[in-house]
N, C-alpha and C positions, 0 to 999 in steps of 0.2 A: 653598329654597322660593321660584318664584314669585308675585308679586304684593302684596299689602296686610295690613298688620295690621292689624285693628279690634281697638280699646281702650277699654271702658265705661267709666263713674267710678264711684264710689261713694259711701256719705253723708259730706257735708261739699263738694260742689259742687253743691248749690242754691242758687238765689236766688229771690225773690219777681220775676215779668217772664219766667224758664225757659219755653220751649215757646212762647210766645205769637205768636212771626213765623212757628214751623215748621205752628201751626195756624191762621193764617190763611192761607199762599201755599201748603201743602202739602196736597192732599187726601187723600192715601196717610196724615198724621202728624194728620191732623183725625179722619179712621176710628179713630187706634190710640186718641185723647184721649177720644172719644165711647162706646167701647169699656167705657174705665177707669170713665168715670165711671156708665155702666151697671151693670158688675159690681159696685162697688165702694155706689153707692149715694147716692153725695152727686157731688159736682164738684169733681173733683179739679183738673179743669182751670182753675178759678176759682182752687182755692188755688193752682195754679202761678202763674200769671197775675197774682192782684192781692194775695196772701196773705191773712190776716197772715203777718210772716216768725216770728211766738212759734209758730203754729199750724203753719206749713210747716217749723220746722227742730224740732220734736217728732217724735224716731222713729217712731210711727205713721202717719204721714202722710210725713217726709219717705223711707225706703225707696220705697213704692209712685210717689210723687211722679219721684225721679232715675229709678226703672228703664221708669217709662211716659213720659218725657221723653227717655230712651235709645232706645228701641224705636223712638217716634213719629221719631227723628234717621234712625234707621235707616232706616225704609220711606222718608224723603223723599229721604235719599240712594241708594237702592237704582238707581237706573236710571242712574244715569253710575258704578256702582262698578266697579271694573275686577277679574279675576280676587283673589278673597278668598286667601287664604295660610292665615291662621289668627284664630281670635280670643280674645281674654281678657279678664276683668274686674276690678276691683280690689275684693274686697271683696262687696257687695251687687251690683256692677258683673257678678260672674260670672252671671248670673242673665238680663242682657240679652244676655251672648256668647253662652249657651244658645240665647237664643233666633235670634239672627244663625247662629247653627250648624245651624237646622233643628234642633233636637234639644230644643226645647221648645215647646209653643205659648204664645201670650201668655196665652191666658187663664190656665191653668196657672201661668204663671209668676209672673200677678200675686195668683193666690190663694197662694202660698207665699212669698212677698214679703210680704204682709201678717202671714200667721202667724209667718212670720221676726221681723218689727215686734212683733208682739206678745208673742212668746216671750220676744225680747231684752229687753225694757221691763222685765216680768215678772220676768227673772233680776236686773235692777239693781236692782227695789225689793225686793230679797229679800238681796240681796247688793252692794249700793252701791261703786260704784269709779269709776275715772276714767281719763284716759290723756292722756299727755306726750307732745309730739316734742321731740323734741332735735335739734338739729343742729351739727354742726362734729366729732364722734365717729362711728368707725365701728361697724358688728352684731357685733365680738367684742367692741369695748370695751364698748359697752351690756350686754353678755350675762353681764360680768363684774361691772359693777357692780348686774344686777340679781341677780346668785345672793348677791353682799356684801349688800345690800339686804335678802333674803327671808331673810336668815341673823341680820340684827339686828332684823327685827322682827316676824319671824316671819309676814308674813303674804306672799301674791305680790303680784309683780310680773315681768314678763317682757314680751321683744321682741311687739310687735305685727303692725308691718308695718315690714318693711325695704325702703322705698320707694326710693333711691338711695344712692350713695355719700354718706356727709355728714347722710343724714335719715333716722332710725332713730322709730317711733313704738313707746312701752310702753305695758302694759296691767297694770292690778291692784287691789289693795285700796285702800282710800283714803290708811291712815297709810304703806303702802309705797309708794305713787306719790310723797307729798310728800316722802319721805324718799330716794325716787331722783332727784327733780327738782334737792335739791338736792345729792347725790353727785355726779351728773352737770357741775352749775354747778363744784363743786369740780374735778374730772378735766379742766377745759376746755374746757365746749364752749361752742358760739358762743352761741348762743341755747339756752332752756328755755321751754316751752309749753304752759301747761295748756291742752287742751282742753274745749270746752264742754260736754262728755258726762259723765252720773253714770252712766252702764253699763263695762263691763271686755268690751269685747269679744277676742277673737282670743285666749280666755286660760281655764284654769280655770273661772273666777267663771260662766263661761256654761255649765258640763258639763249643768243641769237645763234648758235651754234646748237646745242639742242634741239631747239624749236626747229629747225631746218632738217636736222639728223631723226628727227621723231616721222619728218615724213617719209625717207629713205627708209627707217624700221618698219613701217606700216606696211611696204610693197615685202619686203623680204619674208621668205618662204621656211619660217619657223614650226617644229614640229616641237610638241611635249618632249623633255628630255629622258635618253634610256636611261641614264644615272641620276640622281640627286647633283641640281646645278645649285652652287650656294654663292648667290649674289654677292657685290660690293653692297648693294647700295642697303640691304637686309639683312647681313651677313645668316640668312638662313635657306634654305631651299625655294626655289623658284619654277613653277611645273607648266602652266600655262602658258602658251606661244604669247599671249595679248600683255600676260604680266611681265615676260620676257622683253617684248616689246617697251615697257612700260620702264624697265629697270635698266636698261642701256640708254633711254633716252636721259632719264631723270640721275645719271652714272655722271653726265660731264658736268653738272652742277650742286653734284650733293658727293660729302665726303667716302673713299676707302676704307671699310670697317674694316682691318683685312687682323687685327688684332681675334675683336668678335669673331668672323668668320672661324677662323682657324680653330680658336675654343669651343664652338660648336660641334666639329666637327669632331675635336677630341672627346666631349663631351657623349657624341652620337660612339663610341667606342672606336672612333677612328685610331690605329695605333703604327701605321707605314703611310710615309709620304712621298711623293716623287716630283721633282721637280722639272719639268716634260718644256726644254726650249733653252734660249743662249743664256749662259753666267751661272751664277749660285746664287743671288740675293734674296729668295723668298727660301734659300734652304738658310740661309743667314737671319732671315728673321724668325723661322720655325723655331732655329736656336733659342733664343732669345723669348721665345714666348712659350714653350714647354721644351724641355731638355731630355725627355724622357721618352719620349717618342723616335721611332724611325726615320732618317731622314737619308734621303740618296737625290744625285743631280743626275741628268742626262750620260754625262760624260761616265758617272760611274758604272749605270743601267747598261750602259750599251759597249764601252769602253771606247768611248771617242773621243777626240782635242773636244776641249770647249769650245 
């Protein structure tokens, strides 16, 4: 594959200050801000901008928040981007590669973004969970200690997003997260880390929230993608609108390959990546998962604050 990967993020690389330098110098990322906050109803852009970060990092608002802070990256970089290769997302991230693909419009995008938000919310206050990374263990030992785990407490827990060698994130009930957090500390690993989420995504606990979100995907107005779209849920290319369909519904209940992914793409001779939206974290795990490759963020592409 000639040319660039584009790489979205997804929630948990917001900040309170996101977007604010791409909507002043950019007027291509000011259009996509003024857009959102039409559709949406209030000013989104204010929360990007001045928060609060309680209001901004509340699933509700922080989805729609990254993936139109993604998009808005996008349009300001579009005119110096050199031939695209492919692109992928991590997470909620897939949803802005969508749209770098031609194969969704924004508006579209950011109405199922929000339903996404709200579905998800919905399944954790029905079904309360959490989710750990661990780090210094690799996705078989995790995988091991999460089947020991679901077998002594009976409830899930399992692999999330297997984001690089070394950084494995799980997902599941409450007393099996804290019961794998601390198997985990046991078996060695360097660090353990609850995050700040009372939802279980990438897991079971979300099946009532897909299954609702699968009918939102059905109406939405998908086209074949221009680029190679490379799944979570396959870490391989995805070209069909129905498979498209298929692989964001079956995304909130089955794990982040985003390891996979990425090796594929290296593999496909991908050798420049860009990491297109708010923070560095997926230019932090490229790190980590081949080091020999090109890797640039937003801020450095264009030369804006984060």
């Amino acid at each position: 594959m000639d040319g660039v990967a584009l790489l979205f993020p997804g929630q948990g690389s917001q900040a309170v200050g996101m977007g604010r330098d791409l909507y002043e110098r950019f007027p291509a990322a000011r259009e996509v801000f003024e857009q959102a906050d039409r559709l949406l109803g209030f000013s989104l852009s204010q929360l990007c901008f001045e928060g609060p970060a309680d209001r901004l990092n509340d699933t509700l608002y922080t989805q729609p928040a990254v993936f139109t802070v993604s998009v808005a990256a996008l349009r300001a970089m579009e005119p110096q981007l050199e031939e695209v290769a492919c692109v992928a997302g991590h997470s909620l991230g897939e949803f802005a590669a969508l749209v770098a693909a031609d194969a969704l419009p924004f508006d579209d995008g950011l109405a199922l973004v929000q339903e996404r938000a709200r579905l998800m919310k919905e399944a954790g206050d029905q079904s309360p969970g959490g989710m750990v990374a661990v780090l210094g263990l690799d996705v078989e030992e995790m995988e091991t200690l999460c089947t020991r785990v679901q077998e002594e407490t009976g409830e899930y827990v399992g692999v999330a997003n297997d984001n690089c060698p070394g950084q494995v994130v799980v997902s599941g009930a409450e007393a099996a997260i804290s019961a794998l957090a601390e198997a985990a500390k046991a078996a060695g690993a360097r660090r353990v880390i609850r995050l700040a989420v009372s939802i279980a995504p990438h897991s079971p606990l979300m099946a009532r929230a897909a299954e609702a979100f699968r009918r939102a995907l059905a109406k939405a107005p998908f086209r074949p993608p221009r680029v190679p779209f490379i799944a979570n849920a396959t870490a391989r290319p995805v070209t069909d609108p129905d498979q498209i369909r298929e692989v964001l519904g079956r995304q909130l209940t089955s794990p982040v390959y985003w390891t996979d992914s990425i090796r594929w793409m290296v593999d496909q001779g991908v050798r420049r990546f860009i990491e297109v939206g708010p923070g560095s974290v997926l230019t932090g795990l490229l790190r980590r998962i081949d080091r020999t490759v090109e890797r640039m963020t937003t801020p450095q592409v264009l030369g804006v604050e984060g």
